[in-house]
BABAFI-752969 format. One record per residue (C-alpha): residue number from 1; x, y, z. Coordinates in steps of 0.05 Angstrom, whole numbers, padded with zeros to 5 digits. Each point is the difference from the previous one (the first is absolute). Example, Ala and Ser with C-alpha at 12.3 -4.5 7.8 and 13.67 -1.06 7.14 Angstrom:
REM residues 2
<atom><seq>1</seq><c1>00246</c1><c2>-00090</c2><c3>00156</c3></atom>
<atom><seq>2</seq><c1>00027</c1><c2>00069</c2><c3>-00013</c3></atom>
This chain:
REM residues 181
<atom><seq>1</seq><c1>00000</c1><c2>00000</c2><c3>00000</c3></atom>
<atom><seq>2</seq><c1>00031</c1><c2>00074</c2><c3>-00018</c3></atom>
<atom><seq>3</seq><c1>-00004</c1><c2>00044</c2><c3>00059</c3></atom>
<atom><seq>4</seq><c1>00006</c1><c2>00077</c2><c3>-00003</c3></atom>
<atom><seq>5</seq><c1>00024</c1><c2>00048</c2><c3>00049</c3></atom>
<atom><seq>6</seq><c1>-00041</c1><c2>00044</c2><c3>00047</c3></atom>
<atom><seq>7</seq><c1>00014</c1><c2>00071</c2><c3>00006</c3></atom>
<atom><seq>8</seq><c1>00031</c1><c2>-00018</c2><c3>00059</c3></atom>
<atom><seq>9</seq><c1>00055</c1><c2>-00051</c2><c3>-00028</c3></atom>
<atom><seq>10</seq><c1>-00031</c1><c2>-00055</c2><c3>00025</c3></atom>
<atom><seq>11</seq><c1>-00027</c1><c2>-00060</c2><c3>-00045</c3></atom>
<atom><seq>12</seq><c1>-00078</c1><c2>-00002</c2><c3>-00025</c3></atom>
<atom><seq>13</seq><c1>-00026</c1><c2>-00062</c2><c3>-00038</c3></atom>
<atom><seq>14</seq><c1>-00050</c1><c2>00013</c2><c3>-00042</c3></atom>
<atom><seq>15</seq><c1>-00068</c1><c2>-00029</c2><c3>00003</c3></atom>
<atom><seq>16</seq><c1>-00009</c1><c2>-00066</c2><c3>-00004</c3></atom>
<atom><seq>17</seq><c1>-00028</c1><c2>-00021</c2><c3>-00080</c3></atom>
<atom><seq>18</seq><c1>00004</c1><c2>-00073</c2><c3>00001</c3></atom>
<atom><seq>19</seq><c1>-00054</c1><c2>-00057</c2><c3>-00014</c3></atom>
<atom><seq>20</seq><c1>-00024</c1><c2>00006</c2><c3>00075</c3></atom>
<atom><seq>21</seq><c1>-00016</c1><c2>00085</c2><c3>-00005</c3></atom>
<atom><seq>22</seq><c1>-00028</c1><c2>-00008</c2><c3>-00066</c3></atom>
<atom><seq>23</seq><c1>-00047</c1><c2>-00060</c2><c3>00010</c3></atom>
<atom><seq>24</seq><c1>-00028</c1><c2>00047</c2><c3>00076</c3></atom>
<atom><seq>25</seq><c1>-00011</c1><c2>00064</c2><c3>-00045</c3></atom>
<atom><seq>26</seq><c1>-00035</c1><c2>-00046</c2><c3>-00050</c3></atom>
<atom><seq>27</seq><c1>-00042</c1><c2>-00033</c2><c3>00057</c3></atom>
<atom><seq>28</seq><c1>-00018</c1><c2>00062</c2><c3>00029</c3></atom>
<atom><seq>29</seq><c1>-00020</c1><c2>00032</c2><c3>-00061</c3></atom>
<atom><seq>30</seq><c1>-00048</c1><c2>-00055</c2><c3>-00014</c3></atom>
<atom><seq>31</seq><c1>-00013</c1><c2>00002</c2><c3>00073</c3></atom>
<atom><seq>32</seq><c1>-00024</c1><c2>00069</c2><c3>-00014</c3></atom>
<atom><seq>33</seq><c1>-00038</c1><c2>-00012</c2><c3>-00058</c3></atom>
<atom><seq>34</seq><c1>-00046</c1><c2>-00050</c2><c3>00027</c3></atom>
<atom><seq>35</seq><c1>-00016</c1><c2>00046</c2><c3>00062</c3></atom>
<atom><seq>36</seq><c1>-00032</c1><c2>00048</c2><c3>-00051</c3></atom>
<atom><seq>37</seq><c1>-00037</c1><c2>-00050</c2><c3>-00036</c3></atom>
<atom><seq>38</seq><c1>-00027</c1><c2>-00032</c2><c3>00067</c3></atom>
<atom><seq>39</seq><c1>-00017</c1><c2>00076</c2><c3>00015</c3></atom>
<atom><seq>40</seq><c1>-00037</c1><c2>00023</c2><c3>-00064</c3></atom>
<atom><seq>41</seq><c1>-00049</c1><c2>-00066</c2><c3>00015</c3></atom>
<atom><seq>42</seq><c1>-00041</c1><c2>00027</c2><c3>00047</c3></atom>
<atom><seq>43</seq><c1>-00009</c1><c2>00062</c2><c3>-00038</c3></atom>
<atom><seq>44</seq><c1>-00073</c1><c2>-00016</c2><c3>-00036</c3></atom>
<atom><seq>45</seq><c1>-00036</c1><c2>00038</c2><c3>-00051</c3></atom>
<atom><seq>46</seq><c1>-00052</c1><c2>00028</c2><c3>-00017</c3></atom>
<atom><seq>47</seq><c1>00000</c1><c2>00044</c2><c3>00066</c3></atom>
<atom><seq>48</seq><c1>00067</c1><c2>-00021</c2><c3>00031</c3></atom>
<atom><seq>49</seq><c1>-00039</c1><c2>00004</c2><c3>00073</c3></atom>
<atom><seq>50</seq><c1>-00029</c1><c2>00059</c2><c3>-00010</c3></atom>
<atom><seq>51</seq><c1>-00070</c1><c2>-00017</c2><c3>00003</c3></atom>
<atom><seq>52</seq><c1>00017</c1><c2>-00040</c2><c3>00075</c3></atom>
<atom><seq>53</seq><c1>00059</c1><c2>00046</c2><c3>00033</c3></atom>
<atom><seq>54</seq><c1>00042</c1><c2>-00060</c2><c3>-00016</c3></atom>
<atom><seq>55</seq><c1>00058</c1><c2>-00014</c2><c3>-00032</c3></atom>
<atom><seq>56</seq><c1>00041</c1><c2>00044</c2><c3>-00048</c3></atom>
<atom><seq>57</seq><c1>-00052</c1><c2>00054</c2><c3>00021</c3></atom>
<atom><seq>58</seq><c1>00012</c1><c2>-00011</c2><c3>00068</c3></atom>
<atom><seq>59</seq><c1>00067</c1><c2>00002</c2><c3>00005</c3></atom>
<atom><seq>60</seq><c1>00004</c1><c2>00063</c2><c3>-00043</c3></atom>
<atom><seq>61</seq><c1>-00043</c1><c2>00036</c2><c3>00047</c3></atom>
<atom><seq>62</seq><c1>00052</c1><c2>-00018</c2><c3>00052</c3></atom>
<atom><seq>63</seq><c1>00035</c1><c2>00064</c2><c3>-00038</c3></atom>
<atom><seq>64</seq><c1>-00049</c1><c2>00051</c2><c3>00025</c3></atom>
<atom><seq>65</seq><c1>-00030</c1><c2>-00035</c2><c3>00071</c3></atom>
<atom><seq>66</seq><c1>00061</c1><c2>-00011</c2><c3>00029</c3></atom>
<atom><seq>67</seq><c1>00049</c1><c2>00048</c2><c3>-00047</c3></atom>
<atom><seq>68</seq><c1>00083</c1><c2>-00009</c2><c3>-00008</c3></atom>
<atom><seq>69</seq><c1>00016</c1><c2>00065</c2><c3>-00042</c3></atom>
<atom><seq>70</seq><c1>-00056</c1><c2>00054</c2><c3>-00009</c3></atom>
<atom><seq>71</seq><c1>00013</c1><c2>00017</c2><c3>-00075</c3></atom>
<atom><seq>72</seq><c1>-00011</c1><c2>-00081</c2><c3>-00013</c3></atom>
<atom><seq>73</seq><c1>-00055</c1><c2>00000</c2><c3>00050</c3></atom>
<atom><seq>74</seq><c1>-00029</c1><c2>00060</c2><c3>-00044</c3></atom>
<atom><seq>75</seq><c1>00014</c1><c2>-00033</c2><c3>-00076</c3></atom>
<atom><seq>76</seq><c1>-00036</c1><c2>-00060</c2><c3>00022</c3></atom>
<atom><seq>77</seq><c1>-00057</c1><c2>00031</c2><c3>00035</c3></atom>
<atom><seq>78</seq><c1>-00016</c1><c2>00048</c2><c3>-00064</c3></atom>
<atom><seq>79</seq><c1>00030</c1><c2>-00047</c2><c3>-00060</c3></atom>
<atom><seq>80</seq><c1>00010</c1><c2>-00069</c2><c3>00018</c3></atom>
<atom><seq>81</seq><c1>-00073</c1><c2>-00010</c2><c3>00036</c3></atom>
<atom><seq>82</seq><c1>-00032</c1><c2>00037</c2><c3>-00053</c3></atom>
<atom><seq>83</seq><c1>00029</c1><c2>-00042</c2><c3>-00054</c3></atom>
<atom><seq>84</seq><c1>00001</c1><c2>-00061</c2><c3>00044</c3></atom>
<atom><seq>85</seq><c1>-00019</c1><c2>-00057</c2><c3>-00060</c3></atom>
<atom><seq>86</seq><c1>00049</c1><c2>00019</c2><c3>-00043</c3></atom>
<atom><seq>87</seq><c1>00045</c1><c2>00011</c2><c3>00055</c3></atom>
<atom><seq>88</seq><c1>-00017</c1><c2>-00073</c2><c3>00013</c3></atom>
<atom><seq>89</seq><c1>00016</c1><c2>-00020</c2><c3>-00064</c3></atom>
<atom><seq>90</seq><c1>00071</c1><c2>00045</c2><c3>-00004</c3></atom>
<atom><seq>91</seq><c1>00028</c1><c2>-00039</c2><c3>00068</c3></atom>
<atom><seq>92</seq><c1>-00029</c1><c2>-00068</c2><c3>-00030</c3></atom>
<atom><seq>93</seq><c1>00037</c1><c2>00010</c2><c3>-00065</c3></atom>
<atom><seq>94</seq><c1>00066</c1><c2>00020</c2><c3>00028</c3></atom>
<atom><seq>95</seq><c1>00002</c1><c2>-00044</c2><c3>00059</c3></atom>
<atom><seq>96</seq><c1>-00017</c1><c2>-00057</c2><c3>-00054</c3></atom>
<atom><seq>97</seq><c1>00067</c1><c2>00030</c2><c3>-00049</c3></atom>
<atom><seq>98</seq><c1>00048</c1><c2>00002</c2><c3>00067</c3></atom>
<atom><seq>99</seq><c1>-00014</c1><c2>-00065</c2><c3>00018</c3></atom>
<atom><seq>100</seq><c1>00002</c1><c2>-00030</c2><c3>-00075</c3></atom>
<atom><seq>101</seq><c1>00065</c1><c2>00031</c2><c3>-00017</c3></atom>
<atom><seq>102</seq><c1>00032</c1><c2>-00006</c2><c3>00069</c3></atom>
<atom><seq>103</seq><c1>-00018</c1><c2>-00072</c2><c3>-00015</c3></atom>
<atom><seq>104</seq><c1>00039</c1><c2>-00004</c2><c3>-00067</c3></atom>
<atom><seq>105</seq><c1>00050</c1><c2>00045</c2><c3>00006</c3></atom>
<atom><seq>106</seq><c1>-00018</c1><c2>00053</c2><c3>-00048</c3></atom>
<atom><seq>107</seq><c1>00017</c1><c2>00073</c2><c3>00003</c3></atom>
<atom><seq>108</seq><c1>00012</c1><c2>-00016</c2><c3>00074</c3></atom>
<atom><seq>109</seq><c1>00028</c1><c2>00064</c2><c3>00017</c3></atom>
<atom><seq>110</seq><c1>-00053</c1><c2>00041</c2><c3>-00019</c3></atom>
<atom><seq>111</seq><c1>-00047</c1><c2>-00049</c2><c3>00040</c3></atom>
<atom><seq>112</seq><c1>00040</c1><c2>00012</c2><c3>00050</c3></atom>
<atom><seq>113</seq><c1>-00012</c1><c2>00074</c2><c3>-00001</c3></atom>
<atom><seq>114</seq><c1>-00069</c1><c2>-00005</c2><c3>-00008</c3></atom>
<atom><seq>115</seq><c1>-00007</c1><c2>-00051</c2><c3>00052</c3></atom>
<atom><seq>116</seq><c1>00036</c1><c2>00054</c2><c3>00050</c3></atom>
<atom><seq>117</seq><c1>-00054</c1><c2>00051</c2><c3>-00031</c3></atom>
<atom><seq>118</seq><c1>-00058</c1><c2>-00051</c2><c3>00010</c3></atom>
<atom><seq>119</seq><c1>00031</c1><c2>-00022</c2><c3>00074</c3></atom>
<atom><seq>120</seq><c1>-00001</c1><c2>00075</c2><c3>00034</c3></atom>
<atom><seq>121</seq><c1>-00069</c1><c2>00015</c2><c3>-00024</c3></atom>
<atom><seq>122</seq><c1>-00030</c1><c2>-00059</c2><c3>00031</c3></atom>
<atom><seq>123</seq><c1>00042</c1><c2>00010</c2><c3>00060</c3></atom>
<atom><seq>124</seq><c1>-00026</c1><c2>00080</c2><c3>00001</c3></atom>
<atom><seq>125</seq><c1>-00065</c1><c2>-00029</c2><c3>-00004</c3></atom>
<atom><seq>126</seq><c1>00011</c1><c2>-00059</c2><c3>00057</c3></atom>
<atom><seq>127</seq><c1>00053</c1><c2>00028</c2><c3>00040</c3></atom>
<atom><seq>128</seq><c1>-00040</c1><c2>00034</c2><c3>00060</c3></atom>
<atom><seq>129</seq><c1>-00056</c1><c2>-00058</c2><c3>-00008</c3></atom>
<atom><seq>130</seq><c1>-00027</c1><c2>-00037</c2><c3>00062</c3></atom>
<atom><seq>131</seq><c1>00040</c1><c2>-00085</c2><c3>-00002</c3></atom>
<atom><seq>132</seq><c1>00049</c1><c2>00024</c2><c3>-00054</c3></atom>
<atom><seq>133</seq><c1>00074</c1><c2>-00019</c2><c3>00011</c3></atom>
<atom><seq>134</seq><c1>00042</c1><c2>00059</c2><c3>-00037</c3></atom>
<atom><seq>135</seq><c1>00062</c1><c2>-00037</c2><c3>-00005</c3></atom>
<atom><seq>136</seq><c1>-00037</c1><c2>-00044</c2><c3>-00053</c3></atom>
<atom><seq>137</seq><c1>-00002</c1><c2>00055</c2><c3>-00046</c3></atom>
<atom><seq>138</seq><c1>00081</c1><c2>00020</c2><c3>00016</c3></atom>
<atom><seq>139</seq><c1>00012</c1><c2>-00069</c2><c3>-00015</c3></atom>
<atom><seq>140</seq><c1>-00034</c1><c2>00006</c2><c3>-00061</c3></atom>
<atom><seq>141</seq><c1>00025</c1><c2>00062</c2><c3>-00026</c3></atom>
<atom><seq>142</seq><c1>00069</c1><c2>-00024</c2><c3>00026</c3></atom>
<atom><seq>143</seq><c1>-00005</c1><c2>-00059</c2><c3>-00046</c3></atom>
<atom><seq>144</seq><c1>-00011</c1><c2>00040</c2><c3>-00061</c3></atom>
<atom><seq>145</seq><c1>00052</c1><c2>00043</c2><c3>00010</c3></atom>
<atom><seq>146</seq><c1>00042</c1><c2>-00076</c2><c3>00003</c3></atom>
<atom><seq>147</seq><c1>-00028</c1><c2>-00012</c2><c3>-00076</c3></atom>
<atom><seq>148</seq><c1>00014</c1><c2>00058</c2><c3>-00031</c3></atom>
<atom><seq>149</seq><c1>00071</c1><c2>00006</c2><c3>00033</c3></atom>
<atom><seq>150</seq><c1>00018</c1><c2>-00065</c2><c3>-00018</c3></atom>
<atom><seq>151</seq><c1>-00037</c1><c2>00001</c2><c3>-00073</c3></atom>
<atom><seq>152</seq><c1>-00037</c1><c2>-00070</c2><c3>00032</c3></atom>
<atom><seq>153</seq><c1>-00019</c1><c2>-00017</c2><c3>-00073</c3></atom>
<atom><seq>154</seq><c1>00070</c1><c2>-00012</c2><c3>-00034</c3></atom>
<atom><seq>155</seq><c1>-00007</c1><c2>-00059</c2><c3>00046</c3></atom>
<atom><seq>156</seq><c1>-00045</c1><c2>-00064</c2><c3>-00023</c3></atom>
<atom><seq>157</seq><c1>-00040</c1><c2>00056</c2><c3>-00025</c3></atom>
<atom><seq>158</seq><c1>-00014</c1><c2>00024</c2><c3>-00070</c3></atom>
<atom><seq>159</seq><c1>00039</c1><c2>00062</c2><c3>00000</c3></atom>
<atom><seq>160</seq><c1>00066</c1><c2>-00040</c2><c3>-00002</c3></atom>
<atom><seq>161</seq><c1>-00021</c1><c2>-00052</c2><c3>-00051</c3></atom>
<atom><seq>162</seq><c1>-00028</c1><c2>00067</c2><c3>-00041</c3></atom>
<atom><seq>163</seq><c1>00048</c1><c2>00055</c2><c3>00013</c3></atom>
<atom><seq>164</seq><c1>00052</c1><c2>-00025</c2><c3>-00054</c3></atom>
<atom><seq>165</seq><c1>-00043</c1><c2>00002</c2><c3>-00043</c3></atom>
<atom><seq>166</seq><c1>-00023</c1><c2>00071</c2><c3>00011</c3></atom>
<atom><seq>167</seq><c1>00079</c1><c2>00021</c2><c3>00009</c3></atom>
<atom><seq>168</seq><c1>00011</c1><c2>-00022</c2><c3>-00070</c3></atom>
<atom><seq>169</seq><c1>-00068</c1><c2>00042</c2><c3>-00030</c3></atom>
<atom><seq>170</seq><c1>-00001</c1><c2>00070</c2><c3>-00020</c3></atom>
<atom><seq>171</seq><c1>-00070</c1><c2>00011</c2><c3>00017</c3></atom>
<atom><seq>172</seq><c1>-00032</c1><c2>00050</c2><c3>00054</c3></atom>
<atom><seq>173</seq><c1>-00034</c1><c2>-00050</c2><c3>00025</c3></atom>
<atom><seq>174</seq><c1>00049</c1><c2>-00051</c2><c3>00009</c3></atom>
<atom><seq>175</seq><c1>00051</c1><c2>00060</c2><c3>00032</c3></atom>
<atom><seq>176</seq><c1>-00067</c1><c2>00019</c2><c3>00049</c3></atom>
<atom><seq>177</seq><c1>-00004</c1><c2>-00078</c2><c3>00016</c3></atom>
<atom><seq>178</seq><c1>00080</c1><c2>00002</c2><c3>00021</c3></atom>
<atom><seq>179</seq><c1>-00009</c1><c2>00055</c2><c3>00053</c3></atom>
<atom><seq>180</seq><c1>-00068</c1><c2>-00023</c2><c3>00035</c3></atom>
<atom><seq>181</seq><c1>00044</c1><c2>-00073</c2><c3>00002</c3></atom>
């Protein structure tokens, strides 16, 4: 292993890349991936809860009864509750997409990001709630941050059976496909 020096003369080894660190990044990324799937399933159309107090609904309202950060507590009082279905539908759709390409390793590092977007909303909306544990959400965010830092996908993912293939292309889309990798 090459080890560098510290700016204090003393030796640093670098971190560790081998099969072992590779195979736990993979794992937790598909780790990751399946906690979002389990967690769009019990958001239901048509009415996501709405109609009961239940549910997506309910937890959304968490935002406003028992509120984190007053300009959140204010967007979803006057445009999240107001729009609630398609709201529904929005946190469906992208909590479906993070856990799908978490799952296969594709464009994992802009998951990633959107999973740390998608992690401190619900935890603004949860955080002051009555039985919720906050370090779930830390955790959670925490383990995004893992992903993107570590690019979880080149990994027995499909952004490192892909990405030579978009190295060698010209295309914008191909170049777009290298950076969110």
């Amino acid at each position: 292993m090459h080890e560098t020096v510290s700016d204090r003369g003393s030796p640093v080894e670098p971190l560790d890349t081998g099969r072992g660190s590779r195979g736990a990044v993979a794992a937790v990324r598909v780790v990751v991936g399946m906690l979002w799937v389990a967690n769009s399933g019990w958001k239901t159309p048509p009415d996501f809860g709405q109609d009961t107090g239940t549910g997506l609904f309910r937890f959304t309202r968490y935002a406003v009864e028992h509120p984190v950060f007053p300009p959140y507590t204010w967007l979803v009082d006057n445009v999240v509750l107001p729009n609630f279905v398609l709201f529904g539908y929005a946190v469906l759709l992208l909590e479906a997409a993070l856990g799908a390409f978490l799952l296969v390793g594709l464009a994992t590092r802009l998951w990633a990001v959107l999973g740390m977007v998608q992690t401190t909303a619900i935890t603004l909306s949860v955080l002051n709630a009555p039985d919720e544990f906050p370090w779930t959400y830390y955790l959670m965010f925490a383990a995004h941050v893992v992903l993107f830092a570590t690019a979880a996908g080149r990994t027995a993912g499909l952004d490192g059976l892909l990405r030579p293939l978009w190295h060698r292309s010209d295309g914008r889309v191909a170049r777009i496909l290298m950076r969110v990798s």
